[in-house]
C-alpha positions as CSV (number, residue, x, y, z in Angstrom):
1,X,0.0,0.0,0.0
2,X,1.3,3.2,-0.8
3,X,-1.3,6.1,0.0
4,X,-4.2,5.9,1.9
5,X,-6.5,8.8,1.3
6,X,-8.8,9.9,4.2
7,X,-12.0,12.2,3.2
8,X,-13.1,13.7,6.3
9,X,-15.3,16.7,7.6
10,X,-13.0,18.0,10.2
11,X,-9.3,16.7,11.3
12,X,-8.3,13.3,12.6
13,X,-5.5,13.6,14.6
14,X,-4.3,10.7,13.4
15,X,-0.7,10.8,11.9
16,X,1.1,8.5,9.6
17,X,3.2,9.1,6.2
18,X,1.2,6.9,4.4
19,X,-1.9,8.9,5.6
20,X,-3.1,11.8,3.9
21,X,-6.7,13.5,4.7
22,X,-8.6,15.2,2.5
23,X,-11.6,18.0,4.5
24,X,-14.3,17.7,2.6
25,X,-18.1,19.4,3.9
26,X,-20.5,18.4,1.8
27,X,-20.4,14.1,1.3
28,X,-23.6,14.5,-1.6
29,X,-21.4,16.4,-4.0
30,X,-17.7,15.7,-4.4
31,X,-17.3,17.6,-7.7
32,X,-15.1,20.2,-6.0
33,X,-12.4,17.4,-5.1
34,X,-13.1,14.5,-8.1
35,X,-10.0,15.1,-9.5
36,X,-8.1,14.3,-6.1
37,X,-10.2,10.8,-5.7
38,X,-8.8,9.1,-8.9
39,X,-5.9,6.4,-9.1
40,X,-6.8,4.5,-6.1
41,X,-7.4,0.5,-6.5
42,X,-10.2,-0.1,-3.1
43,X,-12.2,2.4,-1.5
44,X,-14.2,1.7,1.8
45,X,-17.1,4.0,2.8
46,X,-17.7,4.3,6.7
47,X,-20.6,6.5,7.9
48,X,-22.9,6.1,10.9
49,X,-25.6,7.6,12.1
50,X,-28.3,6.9,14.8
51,X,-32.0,6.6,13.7
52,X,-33.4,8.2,17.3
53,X,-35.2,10.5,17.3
54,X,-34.7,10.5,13.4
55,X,-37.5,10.4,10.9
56,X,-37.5,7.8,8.1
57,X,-37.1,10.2,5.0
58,X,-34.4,12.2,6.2
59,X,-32.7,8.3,8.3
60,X,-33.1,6.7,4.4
61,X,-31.2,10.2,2.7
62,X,-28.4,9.7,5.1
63,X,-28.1,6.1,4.7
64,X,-28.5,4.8,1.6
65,X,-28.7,8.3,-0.7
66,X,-25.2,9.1,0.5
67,X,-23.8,5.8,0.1
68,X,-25.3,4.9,-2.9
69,X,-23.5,7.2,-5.8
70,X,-24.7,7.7,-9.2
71,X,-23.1,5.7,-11.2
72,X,-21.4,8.2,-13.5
73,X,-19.8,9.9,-10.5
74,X,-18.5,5.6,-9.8
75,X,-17.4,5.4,-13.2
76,X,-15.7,8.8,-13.0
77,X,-13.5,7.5,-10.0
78,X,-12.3,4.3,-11.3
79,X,-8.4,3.9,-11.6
80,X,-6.7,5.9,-14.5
């Protein structure tokens, strides 16, 4: 492994040279750093949220909209 890329919304803390973090706000539109998520060969999604206190509609956006690309912004991040 050479690079692991981290796409966060605020700092880790974490440090390591293979590490490198990317801050990132808004995780339904990642036009503004496409370019930066290219040449990788695996990418794992983690994101959890609670459902208290939540209702459906807005538990189903942040669970399966935002983990659940388009597929031309999948086939736009595939290794070149």
């Amino acid at each position: 492994m050479q690079q692991v890329l981290s796409v966060v919304r605020t700092p880790s803390g974490q440090h390591h040279e293979k590490l490198h973090e990317l801050i990132h706000s808004n995780f339904f539109d990642y036009s503004e750093i496409e370019s930066q998520l290219t040449g990788f060969d695996a990418c794992f999604f983690s994101l959890g949220v609670s459902s208290a206190g939540m209702d459906e509609a807005k538990y189903t956006h942040l669970t399966y909209d935002l983990t659940f690309p388009p597929p031309q912004r999948s086939q736009n991040l595939t290794r070149k």
